[in-house]
C-alpha positions in Angstrom: -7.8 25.5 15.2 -10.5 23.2 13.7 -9.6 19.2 14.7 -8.3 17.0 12.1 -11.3 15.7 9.6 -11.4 12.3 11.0 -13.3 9.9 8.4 -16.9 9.0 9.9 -17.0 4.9 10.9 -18.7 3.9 7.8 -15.6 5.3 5.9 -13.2 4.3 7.9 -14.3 0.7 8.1 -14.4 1.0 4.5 -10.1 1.7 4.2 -9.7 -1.3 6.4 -11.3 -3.7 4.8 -9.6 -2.1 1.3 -6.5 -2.2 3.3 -7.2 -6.0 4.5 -8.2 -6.6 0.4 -5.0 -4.8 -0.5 -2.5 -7.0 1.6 -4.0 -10.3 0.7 -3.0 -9.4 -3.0 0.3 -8.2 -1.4 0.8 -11.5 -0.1 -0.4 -13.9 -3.0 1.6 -11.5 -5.4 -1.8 -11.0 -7.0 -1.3 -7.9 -9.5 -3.8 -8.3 -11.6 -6.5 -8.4 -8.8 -4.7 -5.3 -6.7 -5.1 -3.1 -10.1 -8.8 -2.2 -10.2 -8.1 -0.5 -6.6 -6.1 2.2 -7.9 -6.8 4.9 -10.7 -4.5 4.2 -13.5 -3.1 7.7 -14.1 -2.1 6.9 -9.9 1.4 9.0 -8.7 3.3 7.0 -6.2 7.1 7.1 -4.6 8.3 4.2 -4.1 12.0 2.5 -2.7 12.9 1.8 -6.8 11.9 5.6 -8.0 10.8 9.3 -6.7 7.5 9.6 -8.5 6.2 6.7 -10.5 3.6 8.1 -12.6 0.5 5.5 -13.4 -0.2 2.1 -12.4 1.7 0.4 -15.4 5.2 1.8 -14.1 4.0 1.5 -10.5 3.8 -2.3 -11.1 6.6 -2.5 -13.1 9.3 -0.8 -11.3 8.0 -0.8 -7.2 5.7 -3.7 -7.1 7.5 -6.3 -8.8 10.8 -5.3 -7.5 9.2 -5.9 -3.9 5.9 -8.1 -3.2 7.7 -11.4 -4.7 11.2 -10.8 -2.5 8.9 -10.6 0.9 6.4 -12.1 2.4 3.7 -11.5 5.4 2.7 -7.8 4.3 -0.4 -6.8 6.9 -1.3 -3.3 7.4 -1.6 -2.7 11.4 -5.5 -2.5 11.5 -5.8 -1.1 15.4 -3.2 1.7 14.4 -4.4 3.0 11.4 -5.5 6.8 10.6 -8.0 7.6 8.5 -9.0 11.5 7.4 -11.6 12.3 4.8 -12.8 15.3 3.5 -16.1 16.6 4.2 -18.0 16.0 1.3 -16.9 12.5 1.1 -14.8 12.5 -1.8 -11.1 12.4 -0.9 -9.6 10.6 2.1 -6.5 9.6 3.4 -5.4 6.7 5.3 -2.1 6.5 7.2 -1.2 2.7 8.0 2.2 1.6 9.6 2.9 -2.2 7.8 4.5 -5.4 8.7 6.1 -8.0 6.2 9.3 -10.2 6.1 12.0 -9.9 4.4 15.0 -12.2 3.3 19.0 -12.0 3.6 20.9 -12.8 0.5 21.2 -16.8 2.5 17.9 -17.0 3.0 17.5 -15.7 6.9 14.3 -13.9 7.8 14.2 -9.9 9.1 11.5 -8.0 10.3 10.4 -5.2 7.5 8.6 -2.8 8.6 7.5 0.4 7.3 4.4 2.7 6.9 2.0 3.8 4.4 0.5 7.1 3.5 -2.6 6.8 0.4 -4.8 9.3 -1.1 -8.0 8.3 -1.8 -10.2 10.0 -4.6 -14.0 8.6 -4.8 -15.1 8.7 -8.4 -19.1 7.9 -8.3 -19.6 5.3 -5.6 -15.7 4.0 -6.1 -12.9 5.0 -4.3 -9.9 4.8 -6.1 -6.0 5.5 -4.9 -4.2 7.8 -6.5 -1.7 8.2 -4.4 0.6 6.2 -2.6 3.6 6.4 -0.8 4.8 4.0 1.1 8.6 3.5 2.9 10.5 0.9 5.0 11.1 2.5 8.7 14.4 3.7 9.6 17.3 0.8 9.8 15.2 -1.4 8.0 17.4 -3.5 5.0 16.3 -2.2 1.6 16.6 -5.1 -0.6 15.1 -9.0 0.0 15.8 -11.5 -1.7 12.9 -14.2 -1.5 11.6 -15.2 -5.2 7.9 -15.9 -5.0 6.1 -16.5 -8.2 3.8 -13.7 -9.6 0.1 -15.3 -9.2 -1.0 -12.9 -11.7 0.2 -10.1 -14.0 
């Protein structure tokens, strides 16, 4: 059986620095900024629905149901996976996250979870267009911080 089609280093230095870009937008509750990353037509699951299709929804219904109740989202850099294809067009990155959540008083819990993304490069972009992402196992489903949104 052929070995799993590991990304080269250029590419996977790439996804972390996306994945670094990605949580600092998590974190500031940026949406506006996070948007361009992903293709708009994007399918993701999500804790809020099975299959959100496009990015409007996928804002609508996951992220702003989530990134202002938390806070500290990082993606684990020194565990991440990242597979591409090989011509270079698709990849997937597989990236266990961290972030805090909050109790209905207030009281901080570890949240976290792990991510799975589909990459689809479109010229000399790579776009997601798909993402799902899920709390680990035990892990409290709701927060209840309320951050402002930086940008819509």
């Amino acid at each position: 059986m052929a070995p799993l089609p590991l990304a080269n280093a250029e590419i996977a230095q790439f996804f972390r620095g996306w994945l670094e870009t990605f949580a600092g937008y998590v974190r500031e509750v940026d949406y506006a900024s996070a948007r361009p990353l992903f293709h708009p037509d994007v399918l993701a699951f999500g804790t809020h629905n099975d299959v959100i299709p496009g990015l409007d929804q996928w804002v609508t219904t996951q992220w702003d149901n989530v990134w202002p109740k938390t806070s500290d989202f990082r993606f684990v850099l020194d565990q991440i996976s990242v597979l591409a294809s090989p011509d270079g067009t698709m990849a997937t990155v597989i990236a266990p996250w961290t972030s805090t959540g909050y109790h209905p008083d207030g009281s901080a819990f570890a949240r976290p979870g792990r991510a799975t993304m589909i990459f689809s490069k479109n010229g000399d972009r790579w776009l997601c267009v798909h993402s799902h992402m899920s709390l680990n196992r035990g892990v409290p489903q709701a927060s209840h911080a309320n951050r402002p949104v930086k940008a819509w």
